[in-house]
N, C-alpha and C positions, 0 to 999 in steps of 0.2 A: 504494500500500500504506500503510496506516495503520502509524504505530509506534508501540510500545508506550510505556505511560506506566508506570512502575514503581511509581504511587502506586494505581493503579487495578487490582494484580495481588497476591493473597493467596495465601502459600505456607504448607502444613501438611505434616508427615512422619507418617505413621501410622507403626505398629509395624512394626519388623524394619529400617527404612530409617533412613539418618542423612544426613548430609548432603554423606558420603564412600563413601558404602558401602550396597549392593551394587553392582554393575556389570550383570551378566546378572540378568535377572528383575528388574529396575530399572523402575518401571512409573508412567504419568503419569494424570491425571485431571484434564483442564481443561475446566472451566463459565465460563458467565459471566452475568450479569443485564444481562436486555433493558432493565428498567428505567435502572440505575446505570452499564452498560457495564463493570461490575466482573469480572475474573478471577479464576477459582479455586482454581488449582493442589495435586493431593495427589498426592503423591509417596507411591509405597509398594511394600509386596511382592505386594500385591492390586490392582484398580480399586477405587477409588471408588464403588461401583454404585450406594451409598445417596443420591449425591449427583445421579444421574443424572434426568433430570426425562420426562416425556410426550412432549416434542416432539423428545427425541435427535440434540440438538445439541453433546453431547461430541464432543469431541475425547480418542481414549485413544491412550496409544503405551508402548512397551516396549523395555528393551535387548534382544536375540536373538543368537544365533549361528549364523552361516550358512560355511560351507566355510572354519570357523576363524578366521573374522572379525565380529568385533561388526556391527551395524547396530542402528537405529532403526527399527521398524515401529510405523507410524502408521495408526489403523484411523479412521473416519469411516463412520455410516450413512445412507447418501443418502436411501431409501426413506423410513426414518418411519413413522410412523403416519397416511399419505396417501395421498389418491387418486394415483394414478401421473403425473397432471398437475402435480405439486407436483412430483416427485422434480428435473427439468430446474433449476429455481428453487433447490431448496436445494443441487442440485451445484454451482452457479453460486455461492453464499450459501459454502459448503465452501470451494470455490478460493480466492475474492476473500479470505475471511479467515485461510486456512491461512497463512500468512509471519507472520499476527501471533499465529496462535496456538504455530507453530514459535519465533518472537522469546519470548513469553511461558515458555516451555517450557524456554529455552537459558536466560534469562535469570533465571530463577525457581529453577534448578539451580549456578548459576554457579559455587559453590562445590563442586559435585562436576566439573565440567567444568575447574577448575582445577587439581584435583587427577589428573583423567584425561584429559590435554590432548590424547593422538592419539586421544580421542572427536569429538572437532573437525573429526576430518578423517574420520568413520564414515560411510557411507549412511543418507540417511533415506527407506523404500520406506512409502508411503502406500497404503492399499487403501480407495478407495472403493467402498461396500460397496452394490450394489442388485441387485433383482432385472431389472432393465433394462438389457439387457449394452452397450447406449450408453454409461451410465451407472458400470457396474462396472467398475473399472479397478483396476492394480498400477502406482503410477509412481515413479518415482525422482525427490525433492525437494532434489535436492544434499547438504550436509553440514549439523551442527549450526553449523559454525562462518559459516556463510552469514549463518546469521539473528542474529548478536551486535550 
């Protein structure tokens, strides 16, 4: 697993989000350039969507509430804009770089995660999103506090 370089990860707050507050509906938007290998984290009460590019390789995730309990849902779409030959490769491409995009994410927040320390110990349920039910999956990625 690759770890994250804090110099190579760019944090912004759009409107409604601070850098303590909200909790639920807390909602993430991380890019990155193929070029630079730069990250792009926006944190807010929306996605990101304007930042999202062709090839839909975001990573989006969100605080939620499930049977009274916070969790992290982490959404990824495997499919793409591809021949279904592809989908295999970038679920593979998803896996191999979700820990650093989860690292980038905890890391990029740290100041809210400080502040809300048993988010630390939250689920994070990742849904890889394809029409190829191989492919499609709901999994459990341990906690935020995994990837610090």
């Amino acid at each position: 697993m690759k770890k994250l370089n804090p110099e190579k990860l760019t944090v912004e707050f759009s409107t409604g989000a601070t850098m303590t507050e909200p909790v639920i509906g807390r909602k993430y938007t991380l890019t990155h350039s193929d070029i630079t290998a730069d990250l792009f984290l926006t944190i807010g009460l929306q996605f990101a969507l304007e930042k999202v590019n062709a090839m839909r390789d975001e990573v989006l995730a969100e605080w939620k509430m499930g049977n009274g309990f916070p969790f992290l849902y982490v959404y990824v779409y495997v499919d793409g804009e591809f021949d279904p030959a592809v989908t295999a490769r970038r679920n593979a491409i998803f896996r191999r770089e979700m820990p650093l995009a989860l690292e980038a994410i905890r890391y990029g927040d740290r100041k809210f995660f400080a502040t809300h320390s048993a988010l630390d110990r939250a689920p994070i349920w990742i849904h890889f999103d394809s029409t190829n039910p191989l492919y499609n999956k709901f999994e459990n990625w341990g906690t935020p506090g995994d990837y610090q």
